[in-house]
C-alpha positions in Angstrom: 27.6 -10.1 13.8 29.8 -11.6 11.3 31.1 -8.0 9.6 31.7 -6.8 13.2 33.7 -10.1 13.8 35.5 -9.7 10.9 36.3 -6.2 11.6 37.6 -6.9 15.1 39.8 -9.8 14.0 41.2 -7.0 11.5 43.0 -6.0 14.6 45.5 -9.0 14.7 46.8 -7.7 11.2 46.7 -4.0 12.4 48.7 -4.4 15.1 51.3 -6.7 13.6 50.9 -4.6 10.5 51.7 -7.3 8.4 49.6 -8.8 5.1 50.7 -12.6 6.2 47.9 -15.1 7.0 47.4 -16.3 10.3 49.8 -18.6 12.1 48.7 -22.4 11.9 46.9 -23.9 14.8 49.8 -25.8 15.5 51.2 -22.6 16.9 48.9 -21.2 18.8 50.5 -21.7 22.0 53.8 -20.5 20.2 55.8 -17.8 22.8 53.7 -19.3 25.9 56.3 -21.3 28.6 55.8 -25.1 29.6 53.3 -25.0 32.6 55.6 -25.5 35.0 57.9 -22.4 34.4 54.4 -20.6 34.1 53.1 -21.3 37.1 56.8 -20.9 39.1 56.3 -16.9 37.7 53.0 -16.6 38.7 53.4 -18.0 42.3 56.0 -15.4 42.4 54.8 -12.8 41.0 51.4 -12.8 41.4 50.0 -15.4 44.0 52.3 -13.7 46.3 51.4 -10.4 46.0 47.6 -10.9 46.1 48.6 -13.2 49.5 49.4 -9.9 51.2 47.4 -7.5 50.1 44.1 -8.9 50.1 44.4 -10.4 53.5 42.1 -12.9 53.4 39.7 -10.7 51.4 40.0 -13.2 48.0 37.3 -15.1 50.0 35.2 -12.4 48.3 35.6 -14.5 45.1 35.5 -17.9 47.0 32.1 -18.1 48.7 31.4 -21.1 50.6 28.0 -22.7 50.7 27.5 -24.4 53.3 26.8 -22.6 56.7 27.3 -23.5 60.3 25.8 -21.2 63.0 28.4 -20.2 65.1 27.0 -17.9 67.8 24.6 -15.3 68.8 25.6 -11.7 69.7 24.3 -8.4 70.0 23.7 -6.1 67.2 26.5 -3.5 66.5 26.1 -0.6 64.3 26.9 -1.6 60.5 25.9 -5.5 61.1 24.2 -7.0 58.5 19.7 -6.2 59.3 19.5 -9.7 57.6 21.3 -11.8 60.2 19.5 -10.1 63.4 17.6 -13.0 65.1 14.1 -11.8 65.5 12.9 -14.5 67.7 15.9 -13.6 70.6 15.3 -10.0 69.7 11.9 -10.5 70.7 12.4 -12.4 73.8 15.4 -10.3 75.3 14.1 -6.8 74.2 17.4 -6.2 72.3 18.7 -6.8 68.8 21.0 -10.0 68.4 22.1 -11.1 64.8 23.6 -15.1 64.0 27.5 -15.2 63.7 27.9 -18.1 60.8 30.9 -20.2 60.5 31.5 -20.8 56.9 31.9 -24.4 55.0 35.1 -23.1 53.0 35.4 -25.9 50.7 33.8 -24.7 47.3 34.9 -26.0 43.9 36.3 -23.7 41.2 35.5 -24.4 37.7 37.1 -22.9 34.6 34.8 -23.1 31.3 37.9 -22.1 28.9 37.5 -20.9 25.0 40.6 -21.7 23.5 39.5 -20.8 20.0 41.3 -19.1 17.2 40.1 -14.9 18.3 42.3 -15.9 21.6 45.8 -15.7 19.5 45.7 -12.3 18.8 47.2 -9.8 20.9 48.9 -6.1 19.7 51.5 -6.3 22.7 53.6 -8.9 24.0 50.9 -11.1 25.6 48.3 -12.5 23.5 44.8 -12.9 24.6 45.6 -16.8 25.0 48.3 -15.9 27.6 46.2 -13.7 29.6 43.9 -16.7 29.8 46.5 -19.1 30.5 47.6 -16.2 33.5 44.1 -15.7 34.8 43.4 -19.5 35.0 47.2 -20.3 37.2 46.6 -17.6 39.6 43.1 -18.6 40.5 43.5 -22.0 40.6 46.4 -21.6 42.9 45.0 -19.1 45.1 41.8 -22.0 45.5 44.1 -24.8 45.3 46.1 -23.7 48.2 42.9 -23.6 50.5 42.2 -27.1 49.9 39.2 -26.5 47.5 39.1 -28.1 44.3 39.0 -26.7 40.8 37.7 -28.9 37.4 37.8 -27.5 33.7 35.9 -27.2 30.3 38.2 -26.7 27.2 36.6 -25.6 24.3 38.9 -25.8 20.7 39.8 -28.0 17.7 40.5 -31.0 19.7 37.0 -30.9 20.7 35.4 -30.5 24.0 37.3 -31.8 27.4 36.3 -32.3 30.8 38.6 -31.8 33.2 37.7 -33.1 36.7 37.3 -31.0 39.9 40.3 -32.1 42.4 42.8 -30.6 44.3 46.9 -30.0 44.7 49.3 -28.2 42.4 49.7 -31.2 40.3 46.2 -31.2 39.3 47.1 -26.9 38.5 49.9 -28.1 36.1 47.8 -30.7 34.4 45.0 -27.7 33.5 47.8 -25.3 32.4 49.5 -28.6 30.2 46.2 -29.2 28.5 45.2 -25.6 28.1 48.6 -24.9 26.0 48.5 -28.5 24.4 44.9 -27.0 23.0 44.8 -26.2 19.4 43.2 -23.4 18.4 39.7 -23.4 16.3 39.9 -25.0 12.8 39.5 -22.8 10.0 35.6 -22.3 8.7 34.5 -23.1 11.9 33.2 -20.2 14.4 33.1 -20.1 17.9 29.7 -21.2 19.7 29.6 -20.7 23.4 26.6 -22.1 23.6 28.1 -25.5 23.2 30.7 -24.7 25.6 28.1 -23.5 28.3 25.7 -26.4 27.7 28.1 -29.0 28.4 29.4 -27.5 31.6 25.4 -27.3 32.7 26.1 -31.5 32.4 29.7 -31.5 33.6 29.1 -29.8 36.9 27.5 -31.4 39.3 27.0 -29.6 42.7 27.2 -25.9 43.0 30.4 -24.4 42.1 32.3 -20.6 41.6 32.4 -20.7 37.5 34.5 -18.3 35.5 33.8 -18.3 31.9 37.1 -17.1 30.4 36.5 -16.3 26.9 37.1 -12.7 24.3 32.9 -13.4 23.8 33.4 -13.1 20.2 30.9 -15.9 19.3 27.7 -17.4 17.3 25.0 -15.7 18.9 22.4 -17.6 21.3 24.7 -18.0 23.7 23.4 -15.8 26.9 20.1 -17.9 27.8 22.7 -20.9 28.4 24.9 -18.5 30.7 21.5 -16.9 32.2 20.5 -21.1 33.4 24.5 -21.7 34.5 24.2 -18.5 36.7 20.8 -19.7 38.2 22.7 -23.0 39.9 26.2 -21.7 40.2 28.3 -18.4 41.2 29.1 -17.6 38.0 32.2 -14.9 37.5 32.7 -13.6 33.1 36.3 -13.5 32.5 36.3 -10.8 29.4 39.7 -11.1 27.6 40.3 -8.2 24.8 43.0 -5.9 23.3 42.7 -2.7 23.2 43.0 -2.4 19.3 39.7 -4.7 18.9 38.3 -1.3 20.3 39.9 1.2 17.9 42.4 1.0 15.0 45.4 3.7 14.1 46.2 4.9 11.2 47.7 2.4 9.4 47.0 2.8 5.6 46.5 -0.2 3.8 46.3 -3.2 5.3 45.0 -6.9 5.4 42.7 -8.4 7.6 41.8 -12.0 8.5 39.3 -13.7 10.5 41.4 -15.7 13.2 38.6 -18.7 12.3 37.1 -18.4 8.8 40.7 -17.6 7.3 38.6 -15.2 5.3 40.6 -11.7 4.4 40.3 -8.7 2.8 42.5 -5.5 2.3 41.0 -1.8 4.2 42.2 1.9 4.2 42.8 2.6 8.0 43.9 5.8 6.7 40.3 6.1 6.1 39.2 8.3 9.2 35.0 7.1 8.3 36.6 3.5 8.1 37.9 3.8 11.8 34.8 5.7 13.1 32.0 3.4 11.8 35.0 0.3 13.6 35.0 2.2 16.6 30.9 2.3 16.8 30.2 -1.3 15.8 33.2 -2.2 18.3 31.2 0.9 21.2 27.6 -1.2 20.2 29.0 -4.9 20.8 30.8 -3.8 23.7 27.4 -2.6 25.5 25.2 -5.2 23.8 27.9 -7.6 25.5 27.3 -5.7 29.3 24.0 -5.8 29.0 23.7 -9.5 28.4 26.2 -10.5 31.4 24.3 -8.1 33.7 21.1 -9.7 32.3 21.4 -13.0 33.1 23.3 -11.8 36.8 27.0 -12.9 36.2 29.3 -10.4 37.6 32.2 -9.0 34.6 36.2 -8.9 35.4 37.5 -7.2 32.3 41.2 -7.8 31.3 42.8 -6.3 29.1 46.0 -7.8 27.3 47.8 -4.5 28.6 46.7 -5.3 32.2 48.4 -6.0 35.1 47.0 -9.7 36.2 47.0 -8.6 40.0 46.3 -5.4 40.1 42.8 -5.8 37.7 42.4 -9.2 39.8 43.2 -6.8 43.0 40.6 -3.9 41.9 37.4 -6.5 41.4 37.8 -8.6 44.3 37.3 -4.8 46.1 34.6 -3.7 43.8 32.7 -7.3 44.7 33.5 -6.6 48.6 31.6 -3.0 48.3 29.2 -4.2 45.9 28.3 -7.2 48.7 28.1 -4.6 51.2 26.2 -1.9 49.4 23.6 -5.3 48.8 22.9 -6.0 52.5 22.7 -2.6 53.3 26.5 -1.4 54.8 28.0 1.6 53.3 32.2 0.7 53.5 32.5 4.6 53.7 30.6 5.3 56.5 32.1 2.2 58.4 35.7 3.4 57.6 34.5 7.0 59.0 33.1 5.4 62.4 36.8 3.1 62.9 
């Protein structure tokens, strides 16, 4: 696991093509804005947009779970088999199904690895401020609905708990302490194990969780994820670049773990150099799916070359038709029938 970190780490001094050690912890949130101006863009530019598109359909991502019964009403073609009321069914003759009326409220929480792996990024957005963008936008679009949103921060200041409550000033004051964060100390690796465990003790009552992290960890860490996702809704954030999946052609060049510090010069020119990166990079990537799907915790991918509201935009559909496909409804057949 280590040689495979190491390798992907490489990527940082790829991309930058530059032989320089890493910057200093003290910099990790270096090129990020203060949380205000970052959450002004994102209210803009992405809260917005998501607003009118998804048309109420981000309740996909915000399950309630408490619910009321609302009414009874007759069965119609492409309702949900597992709401029909067997007992009325029985006594009128005819199939009825239970309208619910859902408990909205539902508390968000954010379990966020801040460490070192987060500052790289080939483009103009790290990994970090993909993280920092993630967690604004889904706080706000929760925030805004009166539900409540709490945080985990794992880095080198240790681990802090953030308390579940609502507004925008409690979304300002995640965003301040995410930024403030520094960034793993060197000679120290990332465990998300202890991350995980700690939230299991943090959160109380039964919550949406997204575990925003690159995964690049100790191992050991998926039985802890597998006993989150047994009590809570848990959602994997999966931040990466796309050159910690394949490196060009580069010749020469130094790379450093972002949280060991330890380097050491490769020939990318070296076409059996990339292939065997791009393999160990294929392997982890589908060890990695396999233990999210594993212990049931549904993947958003994002990419530091994504668009934050388009890839949020694309899963909150693929969860819709994935729900639907579950209980039995085929979307295509019900647009065919409108």
């Amino acid at each position: 696991m280590f040689g495979l970190k190491r390798q992907r780490k490489a990527a940082r001094a790829a991309g930058e093509a530059a032989a320089t050690p890493a910057p200093s912890p003290s910099s990790a949130s270096a090129g990020l804005p203060n949380p205000e101006q970052l959450l002004q863009r994102l209210e803009w530019t992405v809260v917005r947009r998501l607003d009118g598109l998804l048309q109420g359909d981000y309740r996909t991502l915000f399950r309630g779970y408490g619910l009321d019964l609302a009414e009874l009403r007759e069965y119609q073609p492409q309702d949900d088999v597992r709401y029909i009321d067997w007992n009325v069914t029985a006594r009128l003759q005819t199939p009825y199904v239970r309208e619910f009326q859902e408990d909205r409220e539902v508390a968000g929480w954010f379990l966020l690895d801040l460490s070192g792996s987060l500052d790289f990024g080939s483009q103009a957005v790290r990994k970090r401020g993909m993280s920092a963008g993630f967690v604004g936008v889904l706080a706000r679009l929760l925030t805004r609905n009166g539900n409540r949103i709490g945080a985990v921060l794992y880095s080198a200041d240790g681990m802090q708990t953030i308390p579940a409550r609502s507004g925008r000033r409690h979304v300002l004051h995640v965003l301040d302490s995410m930024l403030k964060s520094k960034a793993a100390t060197a000679q120290r690796q990332t465990d998300l194990q202890e991350l995980l465990t700690q939230a299991q003790s943090a959160i109380k009552r039964r919550s949406v969780v997204f575990v925003v992290s690159d995964f690049i960890s100790q191992p050991g860490w998926t039985k802890a994820l597998a006993q989150l996702a047994q009590r809570h809704e848990v959602v994997a954030v999966r931040l990466y670049d796309p050159l910690e999946l394949e490196l060009p052609d580069l010749g020469m060049v130094m790379m450093q773990d972002a949280e060991t510090g330890e380097q050491l010069f490769v020939d990318t020119h070296d076409p059996g150099f990339r292939k065997r990166f791009m393999e160990a990079a294929a392997k982890r990537e589908a060890d990695l799916r396999d233990a999210l799907s594993n212990a049931g915790v549904d993947c958003l991918e994002l990419s530091t070359m994504d668009k934050l509201d388009s890839a949020l935009l694309h899963f909150i559909r693929q969860r819709k038709r994935r729900g639907q496909l579950a209980s039995g409804v085929n979307p295509l057949a019900r647009r065919a029938g409108r």
